[in-house]
C-alpha positions as CSV (number, residue, x, y, z in Angstrom):
1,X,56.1,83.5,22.2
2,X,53.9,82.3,19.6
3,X,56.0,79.5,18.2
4,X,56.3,78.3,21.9
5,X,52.2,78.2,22.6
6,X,52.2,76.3,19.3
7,X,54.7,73.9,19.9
8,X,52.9,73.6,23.2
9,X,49.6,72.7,21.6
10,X,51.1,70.4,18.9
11,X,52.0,68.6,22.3
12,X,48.6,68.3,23.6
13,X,47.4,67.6,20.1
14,X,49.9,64.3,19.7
15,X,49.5,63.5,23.3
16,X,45.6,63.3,22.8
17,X,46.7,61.2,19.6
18,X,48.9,58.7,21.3
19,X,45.9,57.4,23.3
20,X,43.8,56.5,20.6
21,X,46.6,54.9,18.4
22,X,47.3,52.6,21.7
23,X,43.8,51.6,21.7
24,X,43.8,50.5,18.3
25,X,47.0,48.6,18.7
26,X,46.0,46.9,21.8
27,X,42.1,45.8,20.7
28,X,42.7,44.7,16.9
29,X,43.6,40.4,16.8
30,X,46.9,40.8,14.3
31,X,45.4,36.9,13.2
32,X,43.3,38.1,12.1
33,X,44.2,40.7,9.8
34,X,46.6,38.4,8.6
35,X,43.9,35.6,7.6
36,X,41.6,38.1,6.4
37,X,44.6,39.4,3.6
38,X,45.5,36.1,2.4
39,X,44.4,34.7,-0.4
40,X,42.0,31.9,0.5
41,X,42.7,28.7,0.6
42,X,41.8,26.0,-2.3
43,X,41.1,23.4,0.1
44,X,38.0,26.2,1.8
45,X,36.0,26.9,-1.6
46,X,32.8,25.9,-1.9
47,X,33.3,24.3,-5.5
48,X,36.7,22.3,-4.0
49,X,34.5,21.1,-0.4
50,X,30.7,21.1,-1.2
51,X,28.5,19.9,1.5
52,X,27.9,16.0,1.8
53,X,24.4,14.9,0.2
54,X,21.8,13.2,2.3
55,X,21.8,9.9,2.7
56,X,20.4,7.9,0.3
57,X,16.8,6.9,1.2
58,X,16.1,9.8,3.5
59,X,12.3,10.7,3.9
60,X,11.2,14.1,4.6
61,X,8.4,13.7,7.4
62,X,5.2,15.5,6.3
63,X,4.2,17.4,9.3
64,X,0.2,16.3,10.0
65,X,-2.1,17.4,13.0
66,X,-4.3,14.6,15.0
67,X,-8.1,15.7,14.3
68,X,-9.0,13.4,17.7
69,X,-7.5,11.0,20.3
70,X,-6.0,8.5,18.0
71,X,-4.8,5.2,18.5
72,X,-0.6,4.3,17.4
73,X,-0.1,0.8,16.6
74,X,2.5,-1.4,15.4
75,X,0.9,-2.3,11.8
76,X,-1.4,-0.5,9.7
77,X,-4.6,-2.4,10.9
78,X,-7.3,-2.2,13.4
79,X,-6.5,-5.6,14.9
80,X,-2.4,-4.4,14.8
81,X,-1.2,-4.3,18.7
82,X,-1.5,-0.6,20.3
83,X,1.8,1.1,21.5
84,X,0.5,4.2,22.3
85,X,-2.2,7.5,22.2
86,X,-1.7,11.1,20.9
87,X,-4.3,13.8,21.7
88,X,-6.5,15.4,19.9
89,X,-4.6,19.2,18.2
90,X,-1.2,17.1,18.4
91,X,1.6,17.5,15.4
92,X,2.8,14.1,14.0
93,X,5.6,13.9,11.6
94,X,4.6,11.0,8.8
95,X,6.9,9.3,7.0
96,X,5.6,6.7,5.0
97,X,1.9,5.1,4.3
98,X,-0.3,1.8,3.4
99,X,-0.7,0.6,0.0
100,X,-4.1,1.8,0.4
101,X,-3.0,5.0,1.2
102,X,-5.6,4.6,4.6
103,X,-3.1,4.5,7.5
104,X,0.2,6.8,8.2
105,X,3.6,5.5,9.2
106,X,4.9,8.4,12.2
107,X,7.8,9.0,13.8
108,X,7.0,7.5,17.6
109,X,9.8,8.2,19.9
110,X,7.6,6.3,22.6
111,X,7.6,3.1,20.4
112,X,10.7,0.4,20.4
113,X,11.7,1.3,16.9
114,X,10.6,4.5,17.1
115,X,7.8,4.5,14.6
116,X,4.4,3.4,14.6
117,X,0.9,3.4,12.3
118,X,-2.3,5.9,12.6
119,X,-5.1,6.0,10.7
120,X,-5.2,8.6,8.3
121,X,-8.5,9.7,8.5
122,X,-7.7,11.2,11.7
123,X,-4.6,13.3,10.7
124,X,-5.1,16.7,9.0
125,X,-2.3,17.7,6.5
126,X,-1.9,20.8,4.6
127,X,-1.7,18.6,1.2
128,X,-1.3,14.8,0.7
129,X,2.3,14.0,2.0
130,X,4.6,13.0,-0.3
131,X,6.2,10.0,1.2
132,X,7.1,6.1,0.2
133,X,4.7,3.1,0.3
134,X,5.3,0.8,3.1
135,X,4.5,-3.0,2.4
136,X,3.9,-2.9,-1.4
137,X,3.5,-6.3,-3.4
138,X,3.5,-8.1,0.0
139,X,0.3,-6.7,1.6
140,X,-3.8,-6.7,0.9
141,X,-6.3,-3.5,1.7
142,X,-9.4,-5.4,3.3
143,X,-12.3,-3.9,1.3
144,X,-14.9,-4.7,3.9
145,X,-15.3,-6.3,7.6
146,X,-14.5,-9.7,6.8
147,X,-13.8,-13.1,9.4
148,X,-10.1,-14.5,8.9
149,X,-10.3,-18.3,9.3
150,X,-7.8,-21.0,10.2
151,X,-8.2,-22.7,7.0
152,X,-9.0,-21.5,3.3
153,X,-12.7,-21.8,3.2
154,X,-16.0,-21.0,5.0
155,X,-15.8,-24.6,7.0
156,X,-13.0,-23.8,9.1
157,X,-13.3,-21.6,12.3
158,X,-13.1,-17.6,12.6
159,X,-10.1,-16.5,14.3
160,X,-11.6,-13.3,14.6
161,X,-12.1,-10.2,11.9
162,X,-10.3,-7.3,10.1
163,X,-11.7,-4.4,9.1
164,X,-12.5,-2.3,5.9
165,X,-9.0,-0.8,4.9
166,X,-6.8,-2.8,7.3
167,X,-4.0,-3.9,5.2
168,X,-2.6,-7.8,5.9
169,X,0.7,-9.0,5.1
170,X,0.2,-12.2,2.5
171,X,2.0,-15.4,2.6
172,X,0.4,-17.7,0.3
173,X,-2.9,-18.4,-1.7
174,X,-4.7,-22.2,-1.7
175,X,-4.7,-23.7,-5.0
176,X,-7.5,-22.1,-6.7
177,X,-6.4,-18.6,-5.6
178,X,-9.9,-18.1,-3.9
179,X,-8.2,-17.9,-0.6
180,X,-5.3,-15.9,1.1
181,X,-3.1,-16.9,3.5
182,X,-1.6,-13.8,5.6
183,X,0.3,-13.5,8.9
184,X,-2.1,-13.4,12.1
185,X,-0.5,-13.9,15.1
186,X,-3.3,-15.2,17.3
187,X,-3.8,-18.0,14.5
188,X,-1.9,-21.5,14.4
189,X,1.6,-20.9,13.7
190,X,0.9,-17.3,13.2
191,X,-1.1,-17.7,9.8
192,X,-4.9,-17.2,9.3
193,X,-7.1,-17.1,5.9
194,X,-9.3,-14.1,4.0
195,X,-11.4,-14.6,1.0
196,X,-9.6,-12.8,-2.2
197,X,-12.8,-11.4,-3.1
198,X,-12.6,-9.0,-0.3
199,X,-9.1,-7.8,-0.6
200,X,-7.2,-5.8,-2.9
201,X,-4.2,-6.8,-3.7
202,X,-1.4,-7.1,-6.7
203,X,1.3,-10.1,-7.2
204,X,-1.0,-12.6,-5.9
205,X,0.0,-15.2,-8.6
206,X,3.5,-15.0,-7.2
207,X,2.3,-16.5,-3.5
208,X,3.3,-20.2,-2.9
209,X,0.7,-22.4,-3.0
210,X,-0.3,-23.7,1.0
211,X,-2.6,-26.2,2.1
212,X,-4.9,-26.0,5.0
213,X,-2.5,-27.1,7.1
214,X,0.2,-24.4,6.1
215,X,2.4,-26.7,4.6
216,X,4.3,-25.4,1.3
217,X,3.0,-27.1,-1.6
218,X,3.6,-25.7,-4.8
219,X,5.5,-22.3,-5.8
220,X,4.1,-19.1,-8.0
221,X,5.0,-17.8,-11.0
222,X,7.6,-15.3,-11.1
223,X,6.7,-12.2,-12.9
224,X,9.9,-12.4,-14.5
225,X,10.0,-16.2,-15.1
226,X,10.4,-16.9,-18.9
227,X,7.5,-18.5,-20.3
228,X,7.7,-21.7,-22.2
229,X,7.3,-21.6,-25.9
230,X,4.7,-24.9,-25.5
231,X,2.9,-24.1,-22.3
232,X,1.4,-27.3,-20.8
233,X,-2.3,-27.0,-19.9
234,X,-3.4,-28.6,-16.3
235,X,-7.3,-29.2,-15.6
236,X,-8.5,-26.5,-13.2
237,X,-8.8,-28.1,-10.0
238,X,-13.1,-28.3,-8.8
239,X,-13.8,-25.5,-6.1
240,X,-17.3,-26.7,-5.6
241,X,-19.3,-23.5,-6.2
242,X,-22.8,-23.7,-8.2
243,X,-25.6,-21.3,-8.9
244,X,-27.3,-21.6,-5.6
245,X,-23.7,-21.8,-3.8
246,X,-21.4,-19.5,-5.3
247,X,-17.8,-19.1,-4.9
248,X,-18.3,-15.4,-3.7
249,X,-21.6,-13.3,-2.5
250,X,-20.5,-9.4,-2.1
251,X,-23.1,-6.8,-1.5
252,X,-22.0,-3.2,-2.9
253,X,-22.8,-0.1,-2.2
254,X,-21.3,4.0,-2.1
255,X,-21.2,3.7,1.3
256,X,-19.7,0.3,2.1
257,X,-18.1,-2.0,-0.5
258,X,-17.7,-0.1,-3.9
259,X,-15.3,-3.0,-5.9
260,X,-14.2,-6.6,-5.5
261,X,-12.0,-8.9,-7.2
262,X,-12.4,-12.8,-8.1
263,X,-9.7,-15.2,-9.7
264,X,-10.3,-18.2,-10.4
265,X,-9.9,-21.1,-13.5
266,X,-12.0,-23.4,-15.8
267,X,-11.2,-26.3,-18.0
268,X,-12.8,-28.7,-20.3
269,X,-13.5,-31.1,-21.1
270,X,-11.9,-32.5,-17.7
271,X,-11.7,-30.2,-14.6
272,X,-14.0,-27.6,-13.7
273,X,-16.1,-26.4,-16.3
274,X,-17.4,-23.4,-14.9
275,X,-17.5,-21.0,-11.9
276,X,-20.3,-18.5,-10.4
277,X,-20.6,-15.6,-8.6
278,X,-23.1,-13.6,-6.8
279,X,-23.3,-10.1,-6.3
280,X,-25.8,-7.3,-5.1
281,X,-25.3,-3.7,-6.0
282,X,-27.4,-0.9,-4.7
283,X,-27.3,1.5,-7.9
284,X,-28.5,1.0,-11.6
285,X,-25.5,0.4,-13.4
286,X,-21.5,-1.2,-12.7
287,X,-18.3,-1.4,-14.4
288,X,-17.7,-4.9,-15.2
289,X,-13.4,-5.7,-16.2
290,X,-12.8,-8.8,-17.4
291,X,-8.8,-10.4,-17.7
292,X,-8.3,-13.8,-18.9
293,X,-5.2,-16.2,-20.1
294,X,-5.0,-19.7,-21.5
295,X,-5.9,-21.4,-24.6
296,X,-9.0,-22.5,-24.2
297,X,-13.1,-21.0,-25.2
298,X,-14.9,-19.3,-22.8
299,X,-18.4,-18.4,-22.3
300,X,-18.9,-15.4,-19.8
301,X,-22.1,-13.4,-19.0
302,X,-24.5,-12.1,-16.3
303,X,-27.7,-13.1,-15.6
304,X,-30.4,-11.8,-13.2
305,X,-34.0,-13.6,-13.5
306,X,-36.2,-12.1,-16.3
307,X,-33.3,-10.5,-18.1
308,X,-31.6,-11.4,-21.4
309,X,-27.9,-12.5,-20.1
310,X,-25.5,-9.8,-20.8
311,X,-22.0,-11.3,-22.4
312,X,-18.9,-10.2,-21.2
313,X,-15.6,-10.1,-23.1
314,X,-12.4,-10.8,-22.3
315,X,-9.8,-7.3,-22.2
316,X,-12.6,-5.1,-21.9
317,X,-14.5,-3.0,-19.1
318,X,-17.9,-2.9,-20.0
319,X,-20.5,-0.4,-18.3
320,X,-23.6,-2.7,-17.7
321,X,-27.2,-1.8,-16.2
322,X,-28.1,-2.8,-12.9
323,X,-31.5,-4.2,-11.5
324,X,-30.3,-2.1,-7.8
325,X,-30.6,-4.6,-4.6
326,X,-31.0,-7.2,-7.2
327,X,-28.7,-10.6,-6.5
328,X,-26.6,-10.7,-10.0
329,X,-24.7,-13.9,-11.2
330,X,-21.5,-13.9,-12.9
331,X,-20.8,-17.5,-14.8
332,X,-17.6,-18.4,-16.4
333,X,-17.7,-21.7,-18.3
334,X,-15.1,-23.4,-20.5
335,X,-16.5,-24.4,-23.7
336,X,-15.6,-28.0,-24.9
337,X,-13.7,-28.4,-28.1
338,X,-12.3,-31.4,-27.9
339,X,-8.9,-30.9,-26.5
340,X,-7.9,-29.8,-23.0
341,X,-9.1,-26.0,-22.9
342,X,-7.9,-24.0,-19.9
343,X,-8.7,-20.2,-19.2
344,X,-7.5,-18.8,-16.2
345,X,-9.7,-15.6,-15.4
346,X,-10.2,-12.5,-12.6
347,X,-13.0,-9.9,-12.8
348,X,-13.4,-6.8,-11.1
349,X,-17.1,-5.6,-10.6
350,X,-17.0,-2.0,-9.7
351,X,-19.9,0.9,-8.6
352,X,-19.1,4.0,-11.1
């Protein structure tokens, strides 16, 4: 009797069994089992098939946060054509930025190429945003509010204005380098004229040279152009300026204009002997950078009525004391020696 109730609950037992072995049979994918025992294949490891770099060129946007209603245009300049407004507590993704570093390049959905310019002063950023100059060697920062003309010089008509850090595209220089051409589209044939003085800029011997009627008349100097082993000296052409009418007349201050620029070129004893410029500054003292190339003598110094002129030396920044809201006159004159002497000069006059 006993070996029957066991055999009976063995049964039972193995009956109970069956149900769960069906189960497993039924619910487990056979493929894969299979693929999981297999050895892998060469053609799936990472080290055979790593993931494709990215693109060559690829920015990562900088995510920055509008401090204010600001203003998206197509070029990194107040007068620049708006596309667009973003409000005030809105994200922005930038992806590039001005020489100047003063205006952001975003991603604008809104915009035909899908990008567009805001000034940075409105855009808060966890840390400065690591991302590519747009524009460089072919662009100015304005330094201050400044008329663009349709010639190069102070006769010819205002066009209108740009603004302190606006940033200009350049297209040529006049002859003496005094004036930039740039691209303006609401002057003749698109082109308008700034004084150098108020811009910065680099490369500006490598513009062509353009006449007042924006006609190509002479070529720069490439920056990798060989240079001759006798170079040929040309008198510098007469710009006109004097002591009471100087080639440039720039007020500095902390608050406005902190730095200019001035090229410009002498000659003796047949061109033009000698250039001036005027400047103003509102503090006591200013860092005065001299560059020159030629072959010729020089004479260079600063003079402010009832003060002993202060000489200025060619490859050096000199830190010189002010009279403040004092006019200040820079003169540059070629010193005769007989033969042709040329000396091509710029000088940078800076607040410390």
């Amino acid at each position: 009797m006993k070996k029957y109730i066991s055999i009976l609950w063995l049964a039972i037992f193995c009956a109970g069994c069956s149900f769960s072995v069906d189960v497993i049979e039924a619910e487990t994918p056979t493929a894969l089992i299979i693929t999981s025992t297999l050895p892998p294949s060469p053609t799936l490891e990472p080290s055979e098939t790593p993931l494709p770099p990215p693109p060559t060129g690829t920015v990562l946007p900088a995510v920055g946060t509008t401090s204010t209603q600001v203003n998206v245009r197509v070029e990194p300049s107040t007068v620049g054509a708006v596309i667009g407004v973003i409000p005030a507590n809105t994200n922005v993704e930038i992806i590039g930025k001005d020489p100047g570093g003063n205006w952001w390049l975003i991603n604008y959905p809104q915009a035909a190429e899908g990008k567009g310019w805001v000034a940075a002063e409105f855009i808060t950023t966890a840390e400065e945003p690591n991302v590519p100059v747009i524009g460089e060697g072919l662009t100015a920062v304005v330094q201050q509010q400044i008329n663009i003309r349709s010639g190069p010089g102070t006769d010819f008509n205002s066009l209108g204005t740009v603004n302190a850090n606006d940033v200009v595209t350049l297209t040529g220089k006049d002859s003496g380098g005094a004036w930039l051409q740039i691209e303006f589209a609401s002057g003749p044939e698109g082109k308008g004229w700034v004084n150098a003085a108020f811009v910065q800029a680099t490369g500006i011997e490598n513009l062509p040279i353009v006449s007042s009627s924006n006609e190509v008349i002479g070529t720069g100097t490439p920056t990798n152009a060989p240079t001759p082993s006798t170079p040929v000296a040309l008198p510098a052409p007469n710009d006109g300026d004097s002591p009471s009418a100087p080639a440039v007349n720039v007020t500095l201050s902390a608050t406005g204009t902190k730095s200019f620029q001035y090229s410009s070129d002498v000659s003796s004893p047949i061109g033009d002997a000698e250039d001036w410029i005027q400047f103003t500054p509102s503090a006591g003292a200013v860092l005065v950078e001299l560059e020159c190339e030629g072959s010729g003598s020089y004479v260079a110094e600063i003079l402010v009525e009832g003060v002993s002129p202060q000489n200025l030396v060619c490859g050096r920044i000199i830190l010189i004391a002010m009279i403040p809201n004092t006019a200040h006159s820079i003169r540059f004159q070629s010193a005769p020696m007989g033969d042709l002497q040329y000396t091509r000069f710029t000088v940078t006059v800076t607040l410390p």
